[in-house]
C-alpha positions in Angstrom: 69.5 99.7 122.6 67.6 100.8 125.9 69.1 98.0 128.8 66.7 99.0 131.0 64.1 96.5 132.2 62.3 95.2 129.3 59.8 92.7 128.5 62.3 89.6 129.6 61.5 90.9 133.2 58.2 90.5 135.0 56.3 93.9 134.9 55.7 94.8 139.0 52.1 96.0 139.9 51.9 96.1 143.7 54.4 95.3 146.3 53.2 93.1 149.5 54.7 92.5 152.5 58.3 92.7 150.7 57.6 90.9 147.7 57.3 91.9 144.3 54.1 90.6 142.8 54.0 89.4 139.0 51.3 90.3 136.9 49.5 87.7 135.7 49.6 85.4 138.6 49.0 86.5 141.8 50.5 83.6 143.4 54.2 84.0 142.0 56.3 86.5 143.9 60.0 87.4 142.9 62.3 88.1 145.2 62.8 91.5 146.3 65.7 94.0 145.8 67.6 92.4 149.0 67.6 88.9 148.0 67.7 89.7 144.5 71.3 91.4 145.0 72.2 87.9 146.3 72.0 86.3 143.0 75.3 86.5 141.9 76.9 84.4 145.2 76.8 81.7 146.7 76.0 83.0 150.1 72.8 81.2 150.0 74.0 78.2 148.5 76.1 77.2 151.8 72.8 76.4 153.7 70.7 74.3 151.3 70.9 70.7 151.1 72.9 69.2 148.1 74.5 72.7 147.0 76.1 72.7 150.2 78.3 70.2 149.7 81.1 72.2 148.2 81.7 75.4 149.7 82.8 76.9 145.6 83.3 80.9 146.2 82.9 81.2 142.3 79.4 79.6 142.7 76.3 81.6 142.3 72.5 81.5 144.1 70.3 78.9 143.7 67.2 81.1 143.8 68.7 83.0 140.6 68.1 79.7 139.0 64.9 79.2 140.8 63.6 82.8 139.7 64.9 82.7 135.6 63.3 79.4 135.2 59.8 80.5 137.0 60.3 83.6 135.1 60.8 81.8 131.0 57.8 79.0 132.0 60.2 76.3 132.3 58.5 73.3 132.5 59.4 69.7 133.0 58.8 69.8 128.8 62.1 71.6 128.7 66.0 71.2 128.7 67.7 73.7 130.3 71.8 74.2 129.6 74.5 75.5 131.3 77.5 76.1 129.2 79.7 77.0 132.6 78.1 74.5 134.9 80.5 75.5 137.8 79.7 72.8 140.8 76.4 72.3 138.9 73.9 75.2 140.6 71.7 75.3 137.5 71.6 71.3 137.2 71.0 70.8 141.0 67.9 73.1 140.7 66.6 71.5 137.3 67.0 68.2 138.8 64.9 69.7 141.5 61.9 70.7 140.0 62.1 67.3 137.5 63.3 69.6 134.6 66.1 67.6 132.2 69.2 69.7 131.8 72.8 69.5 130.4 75.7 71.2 131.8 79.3 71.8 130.3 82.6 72.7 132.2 86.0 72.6 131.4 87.9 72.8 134.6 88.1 68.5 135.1 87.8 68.4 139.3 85.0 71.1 138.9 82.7 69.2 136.6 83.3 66.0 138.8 82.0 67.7 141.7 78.7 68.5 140.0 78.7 64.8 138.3 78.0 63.7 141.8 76.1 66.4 143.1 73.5 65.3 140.8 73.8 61.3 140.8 70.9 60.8 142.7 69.9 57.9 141.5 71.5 55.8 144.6 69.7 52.4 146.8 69.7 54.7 149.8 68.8 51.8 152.2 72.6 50.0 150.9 73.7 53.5 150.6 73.0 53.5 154.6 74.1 50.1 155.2 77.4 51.0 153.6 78.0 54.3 155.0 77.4 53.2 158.6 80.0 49.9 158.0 82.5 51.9 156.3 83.0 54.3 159.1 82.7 51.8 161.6 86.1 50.2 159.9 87.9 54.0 159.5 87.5 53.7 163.5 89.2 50.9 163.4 91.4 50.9 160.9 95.6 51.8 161.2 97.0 54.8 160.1 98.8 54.1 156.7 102.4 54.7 158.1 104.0 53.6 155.1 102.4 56.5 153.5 106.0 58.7 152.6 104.3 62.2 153.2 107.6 63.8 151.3 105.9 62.3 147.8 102.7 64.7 148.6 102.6 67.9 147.1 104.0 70.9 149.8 101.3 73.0 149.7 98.7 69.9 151.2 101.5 69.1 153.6 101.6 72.6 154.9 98.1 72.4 155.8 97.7 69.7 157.8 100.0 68.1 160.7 101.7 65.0 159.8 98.9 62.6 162.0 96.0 64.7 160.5 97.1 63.8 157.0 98.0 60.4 157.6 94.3 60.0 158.7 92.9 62.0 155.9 95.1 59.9 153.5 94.1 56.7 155.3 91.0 57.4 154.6 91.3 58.5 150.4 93.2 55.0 150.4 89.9 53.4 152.0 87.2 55.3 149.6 89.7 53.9 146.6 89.0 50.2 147.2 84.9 51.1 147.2 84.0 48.8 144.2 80.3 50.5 143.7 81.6 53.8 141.5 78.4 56.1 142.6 79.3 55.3 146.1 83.0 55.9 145.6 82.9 59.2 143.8 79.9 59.9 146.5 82.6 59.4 149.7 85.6 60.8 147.4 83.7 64.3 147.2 83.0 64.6 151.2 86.4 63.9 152.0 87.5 66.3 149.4 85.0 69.2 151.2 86.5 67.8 154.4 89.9 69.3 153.7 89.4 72.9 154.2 87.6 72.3 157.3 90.0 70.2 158.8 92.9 72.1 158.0 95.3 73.9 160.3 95.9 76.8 157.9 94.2 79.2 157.0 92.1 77.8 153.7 89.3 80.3 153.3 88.1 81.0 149.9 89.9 81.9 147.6 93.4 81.9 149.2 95.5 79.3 150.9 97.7 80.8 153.7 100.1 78.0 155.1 101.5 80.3 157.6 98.6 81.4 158.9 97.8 79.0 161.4 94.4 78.1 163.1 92.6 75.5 165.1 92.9 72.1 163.2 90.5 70.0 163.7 90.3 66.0 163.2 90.0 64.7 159.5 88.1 61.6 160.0 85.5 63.8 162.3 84.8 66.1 159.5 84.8 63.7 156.8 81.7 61.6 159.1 79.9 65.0 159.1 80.0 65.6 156.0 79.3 61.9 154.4 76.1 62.1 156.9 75.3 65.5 155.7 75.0 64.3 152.0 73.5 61.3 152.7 70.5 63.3 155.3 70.4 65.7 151.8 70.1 62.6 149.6 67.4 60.5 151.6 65.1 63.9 151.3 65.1 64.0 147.4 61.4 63.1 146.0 61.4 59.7 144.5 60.3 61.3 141.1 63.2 63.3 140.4 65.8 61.2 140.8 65.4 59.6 137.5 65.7 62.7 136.0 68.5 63.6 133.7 70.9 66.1 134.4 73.8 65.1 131.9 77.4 66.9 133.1 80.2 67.2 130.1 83.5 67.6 130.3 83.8 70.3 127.4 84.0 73.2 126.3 81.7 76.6 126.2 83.2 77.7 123.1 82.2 74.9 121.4 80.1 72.4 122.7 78.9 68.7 121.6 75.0 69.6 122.1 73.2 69.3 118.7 71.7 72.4 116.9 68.5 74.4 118.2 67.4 71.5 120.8 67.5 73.9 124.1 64.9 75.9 125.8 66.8 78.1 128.0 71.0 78.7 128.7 71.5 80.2 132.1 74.7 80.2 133.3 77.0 83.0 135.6 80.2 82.6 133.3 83.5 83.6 134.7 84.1 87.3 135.4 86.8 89.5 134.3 88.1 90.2 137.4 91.6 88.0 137.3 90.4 85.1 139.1 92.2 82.0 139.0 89.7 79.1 138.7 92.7 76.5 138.5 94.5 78.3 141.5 91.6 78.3 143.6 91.2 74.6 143.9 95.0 73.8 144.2 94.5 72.1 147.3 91.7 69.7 146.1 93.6 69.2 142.9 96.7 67.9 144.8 95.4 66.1 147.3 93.0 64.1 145.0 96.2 63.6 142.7 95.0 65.6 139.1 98.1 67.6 139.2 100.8 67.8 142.0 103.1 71.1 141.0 101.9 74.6 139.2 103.0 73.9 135.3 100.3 70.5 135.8 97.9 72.7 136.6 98.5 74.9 134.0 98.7 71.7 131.2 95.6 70.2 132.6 93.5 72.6 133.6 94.3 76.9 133.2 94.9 76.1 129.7 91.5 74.6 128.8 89.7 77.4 130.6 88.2 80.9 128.8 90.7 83.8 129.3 89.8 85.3 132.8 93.2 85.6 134.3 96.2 87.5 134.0 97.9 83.6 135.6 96.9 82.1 132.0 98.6 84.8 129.6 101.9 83.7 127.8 102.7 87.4 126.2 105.3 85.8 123.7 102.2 83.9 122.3 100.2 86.3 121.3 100.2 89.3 118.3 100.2 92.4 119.9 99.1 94.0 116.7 95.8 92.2 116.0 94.7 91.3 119.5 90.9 91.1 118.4 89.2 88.1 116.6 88.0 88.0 113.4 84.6 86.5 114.9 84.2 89.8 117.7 85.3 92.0 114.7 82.4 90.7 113.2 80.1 90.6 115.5 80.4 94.1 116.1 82.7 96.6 115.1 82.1 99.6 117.8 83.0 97.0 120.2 85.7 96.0 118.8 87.0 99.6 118.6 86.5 100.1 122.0 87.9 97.1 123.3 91.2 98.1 120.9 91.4 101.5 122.7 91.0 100.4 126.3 93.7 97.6 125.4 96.2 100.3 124.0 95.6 102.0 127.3 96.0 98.9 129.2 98.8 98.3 128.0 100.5 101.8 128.4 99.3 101.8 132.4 101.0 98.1 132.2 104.5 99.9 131.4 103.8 102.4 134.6 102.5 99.7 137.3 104.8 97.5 139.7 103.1 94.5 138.9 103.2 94.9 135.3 99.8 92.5 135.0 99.0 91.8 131.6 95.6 93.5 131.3 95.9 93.8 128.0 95.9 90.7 126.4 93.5 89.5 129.4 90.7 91.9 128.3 91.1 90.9 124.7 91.3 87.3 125.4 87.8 87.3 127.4 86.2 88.7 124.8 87.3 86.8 122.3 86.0 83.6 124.0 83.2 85.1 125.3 82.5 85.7 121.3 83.0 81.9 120.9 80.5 80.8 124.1 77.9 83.6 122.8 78.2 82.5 119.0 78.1 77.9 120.6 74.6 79.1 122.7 72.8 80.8 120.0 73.3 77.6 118.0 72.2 75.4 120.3 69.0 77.1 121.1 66.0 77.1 119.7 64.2 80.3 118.0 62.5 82.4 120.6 64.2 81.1 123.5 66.9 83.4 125.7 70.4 82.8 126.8 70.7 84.3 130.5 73.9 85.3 132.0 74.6 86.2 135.9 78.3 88.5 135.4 79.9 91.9 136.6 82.0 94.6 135.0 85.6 95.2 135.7 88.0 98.2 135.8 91.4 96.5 135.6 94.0 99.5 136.6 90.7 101.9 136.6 90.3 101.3 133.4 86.4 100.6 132.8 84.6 97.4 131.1 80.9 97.6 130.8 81.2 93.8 130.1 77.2 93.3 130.0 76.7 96.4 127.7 79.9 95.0 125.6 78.3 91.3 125.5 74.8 92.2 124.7 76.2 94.4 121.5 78.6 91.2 120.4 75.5 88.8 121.6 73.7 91.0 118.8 76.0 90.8 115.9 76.2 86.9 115.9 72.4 86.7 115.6 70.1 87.4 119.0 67.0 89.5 118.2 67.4 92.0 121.4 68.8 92.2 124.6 68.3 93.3 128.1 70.2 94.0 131.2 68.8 94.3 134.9 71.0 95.7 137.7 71.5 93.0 140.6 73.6 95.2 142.8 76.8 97.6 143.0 80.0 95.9 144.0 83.7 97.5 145.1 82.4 99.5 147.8 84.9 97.4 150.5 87.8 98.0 148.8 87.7 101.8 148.8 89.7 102.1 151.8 92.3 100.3 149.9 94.9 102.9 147.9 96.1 100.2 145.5 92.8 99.5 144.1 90.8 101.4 141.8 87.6 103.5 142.7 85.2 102.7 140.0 82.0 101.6 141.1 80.9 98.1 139.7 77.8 96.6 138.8 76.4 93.3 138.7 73.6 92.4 136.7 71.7 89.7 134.6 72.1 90.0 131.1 69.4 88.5 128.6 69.9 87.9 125.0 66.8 86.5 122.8 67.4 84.4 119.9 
């Protein structure tokens, strides 16, 4: 299979004034190789209204979305999917442009965020009203002294003083006795994005340092700028798309409600294998909102109900060593699944040699055995002709390389897609090769298309 630029990607005749032009229509440029390599973050996300609400590291570009569904003729006649809807990128954009789409994500605070990041569907002038009231009360309301700050979990004590999370508290107990739910979960969600920039510690994505300390600055301030922020962002949506639906599910990728062949397009950036530790990462909103309070909640209610892309999620005692891969990958595709068996066997002998003793292994062969399960859901779902798009990276977990888009296209194959392509975004791990403990393979990241 040549994955090389192929017929899923525009063919480029002329380049103007740093845009690629697409043949066809002279009027639809593509962004060029600069912005393109910003696809797969959320860099560009921070600044534009409604994905800037939540500051989510594992996030990806709005403009990818913008540029796939310009690029596959999406029209308002479509429904678009997202089987790892993250903070809802994909939906926000749909929603947009007045183009219906569904979204799935397993991770419970995470799909909440993106419910009301694309409930727009509010009486802004009462909206207003009740915005500018409720503030005016936080002013003068008393700090909940009763509060015992002992019963809140250490980590959200640690990063606040003891009079900035009484006020931030305060102010959670307030948004619960909002009676209107679009309006609570509206002014739960910008004092939840409040948190990390209030904080005295050092709360930068991804990590939580407690005991790095920095300027704090006052709760209720940064919870005013950012309730005024959303509601600037939602007074500027178009009257016509805020009826639109943009339907968020708690579920699962691997298996999904959504009826048979009744999409036009999945695009979606799906977790990479890179250990990342999507429950971890959000510990402090988790806490402080009250989903989970120590690490084993977490991992009952949330790591556990999220693909394998972790070494924090792997229990070695519950797994067989011996037959790692599924029957469903073995199916799919046999080379693969003789590769993936010999980088695991030599995963696993580097495991017996490294310090950390991460479990590679079984992490490798766990991502690809749900990735088997999310390919095998989305060509279900969509209808003939149409392509499931994926934004992801490779990995080298002790050096050891993953061509994951190569390895996913072959699998993507074998349960039934008619071709696929892959399109280099940019290389990554160049900053870390200062760094002795990490590996030196150069990474990729790029967009991988399969066509049912």
């Amino acid at each position: 299979m040549n994955t090389e630029m192929q017929i899923n990607y525009p063919l480029i005749i002329e380049e103007h004034e740093g845009l690629l032009i697409r043949e066809g229509n002279p009027n639809y440029s593509i962004p060029n190789r600069l912005e393109v390599s910003k696809f797969g973050t959320f860099a560009e996300s921070k600044r534009a209204p409604i994905h800037r609400w939540f500051q989510y590291p594992a996030g990806f570009s709005y403009r990818a979305v913008e540029y796939i569904l310009d690029l596959h003729n999406i029209t308002t006649d479509h429904l678009v999917y997202d089987p790892f809807t993250g903070t809802g990128t994909t939906n926000v954009v749909c929603k947009g442009r007045k183009i219906k789409s569904i979204g799935v994500e397993a991770h419970p605070f995470v799909q909440k965020v993106a419910q009301v990041k694309t409930t727009w569907d509010l009486d802004l002038r009462s909206l207003q009203e009740f915005k500018e009231s409720f503030l005016l009360n936080l002013n003068f309301s008393a700090l909940s002294a009763s509060i015992n700050l002992e019963t809140v979990p250490e980590l959200v004590r640690k990063c606040f003083s003891d009079k900035n999370l009484r006020g931030l508290l305060n102010i959670r107990e307030e948004i619960g006795k909002i009676k209107d739910e679009n309006f609570r979960n509206l002014f739960s969600l910008a004092l939840t994005c409040a948190l990390r920039r209030s904080s005295s510690a050092a709360t930068g994505w991804p990590y939580i340092s407690p005991k790095k300390k920095i300027f704090e600055k006052d709760g209720l301030k940064c919870f005013t700028e950012q309730i005024n922020e959303m509601v600037q962002d939602l007074s500027a949506i178009p009257e016509e798309a805020r009826l639109v639906s943009s339907n968020i599910i708690k579920g699962d990728a691997r298996s999904s409600p959504l009826a048979d062949e009744s999409l036009d397009l999945s695009f979606t950036s799906p977790p990479y294998l890179n250990n990342y530790d999507y429950a971890d990462r959000t510990r402090l909103e988790v806490y402080f909102n009250g989903l989970a309070s120590t690490w084993s909640e977490i991992t009952d209610t949330i790591r556990e109900k999220l693909i394998i892309s972790a070494t924090t999620q792997i229990r070695r005692g519950s797994y067989n060593e011996d037959n790692l891969i599924s029957d469903q990958l073995g199916t799919a595709s046999k080379r693969v699944a003789n590769v993936l068996r010999n980088k695991i066997l030599e995963l696993k002998k580097l495991r017996g040699e490294k310090g950390g003793k991460k479990s590679y292994d079984l992490l490798v062969a766990g991502y690809f055995n749900d990735m088997t399960l999310a390919l095998l859901d989305n060509y279900r779902v969509l209808k003939p002709g149409s392509c499931f798009v994926l934004i992801l990276g490779d990995s080298a977990p002790y050096g050891v390389y993953i061509p994951v888009d190569e390895m996913l296209g072959e699998i993507g194959l074998g349960v039934g897609f008619k071709d696929y392509s892959i399109y280099k975004l940019r290389e990554r791990g160049n900053k870390w090769r200062a760094n002795p403990q990490r590996h030196h393979v150069l990474l990729r990241e790029s967009i991988l298309t399969l066509r049912k």
